[in-house]
C-alpha positions in Angstrom: 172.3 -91.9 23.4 171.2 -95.3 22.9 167.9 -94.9 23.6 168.3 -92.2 20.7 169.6 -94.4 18.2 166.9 -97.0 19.0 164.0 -94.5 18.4 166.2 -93.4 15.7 166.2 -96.9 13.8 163.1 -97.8 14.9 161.3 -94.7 12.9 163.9 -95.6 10.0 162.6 -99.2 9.8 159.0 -98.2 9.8 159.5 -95.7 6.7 160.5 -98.7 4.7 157.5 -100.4 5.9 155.4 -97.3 5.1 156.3 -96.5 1.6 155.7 -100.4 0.7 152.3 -99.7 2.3 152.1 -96.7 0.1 153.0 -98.4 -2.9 150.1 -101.3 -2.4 147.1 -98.8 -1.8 144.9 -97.6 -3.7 146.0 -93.8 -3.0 149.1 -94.3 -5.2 152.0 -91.7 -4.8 155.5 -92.0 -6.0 158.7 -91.4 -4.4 158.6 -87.7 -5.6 155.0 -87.4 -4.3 155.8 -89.5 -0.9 158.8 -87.0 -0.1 157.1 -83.5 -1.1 154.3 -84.1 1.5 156.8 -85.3 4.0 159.1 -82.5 3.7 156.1 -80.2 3.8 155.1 -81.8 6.7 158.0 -82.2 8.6 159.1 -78.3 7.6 155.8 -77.0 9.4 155.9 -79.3 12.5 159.4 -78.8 13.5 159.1 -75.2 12.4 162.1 -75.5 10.0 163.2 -71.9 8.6 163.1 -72.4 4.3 167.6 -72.3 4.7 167.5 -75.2 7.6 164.9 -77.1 4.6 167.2 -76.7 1.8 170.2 -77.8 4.1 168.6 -80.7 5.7 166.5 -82.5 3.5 169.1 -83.5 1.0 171.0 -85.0 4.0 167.4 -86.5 5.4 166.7 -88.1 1.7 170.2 -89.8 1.3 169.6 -91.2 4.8 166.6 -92.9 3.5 167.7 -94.0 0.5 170.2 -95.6 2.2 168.3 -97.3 4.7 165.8 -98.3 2.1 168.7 -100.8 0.5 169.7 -101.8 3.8 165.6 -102.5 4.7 165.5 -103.9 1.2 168.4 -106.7 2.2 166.9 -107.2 5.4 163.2 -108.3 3.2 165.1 -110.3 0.8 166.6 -112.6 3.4 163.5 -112.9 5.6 161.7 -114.1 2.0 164.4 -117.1 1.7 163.5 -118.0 5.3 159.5 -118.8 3.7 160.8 -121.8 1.7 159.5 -125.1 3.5 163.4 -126.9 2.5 165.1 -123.7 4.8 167.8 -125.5 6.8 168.7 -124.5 10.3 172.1 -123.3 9.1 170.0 -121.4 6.9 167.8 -119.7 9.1 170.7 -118.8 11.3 172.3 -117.1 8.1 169.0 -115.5 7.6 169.0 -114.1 11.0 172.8 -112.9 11.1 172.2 -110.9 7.9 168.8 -109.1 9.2 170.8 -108.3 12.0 173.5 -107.1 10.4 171.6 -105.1 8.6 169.5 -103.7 11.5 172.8 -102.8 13.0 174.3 -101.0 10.0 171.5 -98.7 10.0 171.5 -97.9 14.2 175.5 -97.0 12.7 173.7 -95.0 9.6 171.7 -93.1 11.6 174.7 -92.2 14.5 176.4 -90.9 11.3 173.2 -88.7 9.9 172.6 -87.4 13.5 176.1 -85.7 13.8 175.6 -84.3 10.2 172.0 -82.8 10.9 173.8 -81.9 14.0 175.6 -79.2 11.9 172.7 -78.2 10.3 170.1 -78.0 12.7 169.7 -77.6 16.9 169.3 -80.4 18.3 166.2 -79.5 19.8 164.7 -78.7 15.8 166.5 -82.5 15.3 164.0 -83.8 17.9 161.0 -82.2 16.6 161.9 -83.9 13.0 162.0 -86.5 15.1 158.8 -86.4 16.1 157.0 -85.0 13.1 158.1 -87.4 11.1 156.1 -90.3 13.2 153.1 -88.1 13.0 153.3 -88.1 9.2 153.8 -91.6 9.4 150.9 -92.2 11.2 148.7 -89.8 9.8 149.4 -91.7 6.6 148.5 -95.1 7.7 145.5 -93.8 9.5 144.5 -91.9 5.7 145.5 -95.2 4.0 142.5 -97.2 5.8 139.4 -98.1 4.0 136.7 -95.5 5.0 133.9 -97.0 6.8 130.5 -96.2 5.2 
């Protein structure tokens, strides 16, 4: 289970990450955008029926936008830490907030897993799992400047 909620946050973390990355290339998509291709995506890897879809991706979407604020906290503190003046007592606030943060969304996602638990089996929960690191790599790969 641990091991679980460590994939689990780690995949989290990197969405954050990823849509920032989105946001700064040249191949602009918004949030709608960003989330219609990874639904699509996601529904065809894992082989979601279009009910399982419609149930989980609501519950999916308010998972990220809830780790989003909590990624969102994580940047804002780690941008105070850039200041030259930072004290030590400063930086150790820094780092007790980022991992507070990093904690409250391992606790987020233990929450999500028993609701998508309800919806889906846990082996289709795994294969979101894994899907959605595939579209997550697939889009950094497609985000690279083509060589010539």
């Amino acid at each position: 289970m641990k091991k679980l909620i460590i994939l689990l946050n780690m995949v989290m973390l990197s969405i954050g990450t990823q849509l920032q990355a989105a946001d700064n290339s040249q191949q602009r998509m918004n949030k709608e955008e960003f989330r219609a291709k990874q639904q699509a995506f996601i529904t065809e890897k894992a082989k979601l029926t279009r009910e399982e879809a419609n149930k989980f991706f609501p519950i999916y979407f308010e998972l990220q936008d809830k780790k989003k604020i909590l990624n969102d906290e994580a940047w804002q503190l780690m941008r105070k830490g850039r200041e030259e003046k930072t004290t030590e007592a400063q930086y150790e606030e820094i780092l007790e907030g980022v991992y507070k943060s990093r904690l409250s969304s391992a606790q987020l996602e233990q929450t999500y897993l028993e609701k998508f638990k309800k919806i889906l089996s846990c082996k289709k929960i795994f294969l979101v799992q894994r899907a959605e690191m595939r579209f997550h790599r697939e889009l950094l790969r497609d985000m690279k400047p083509k060589k010539k």
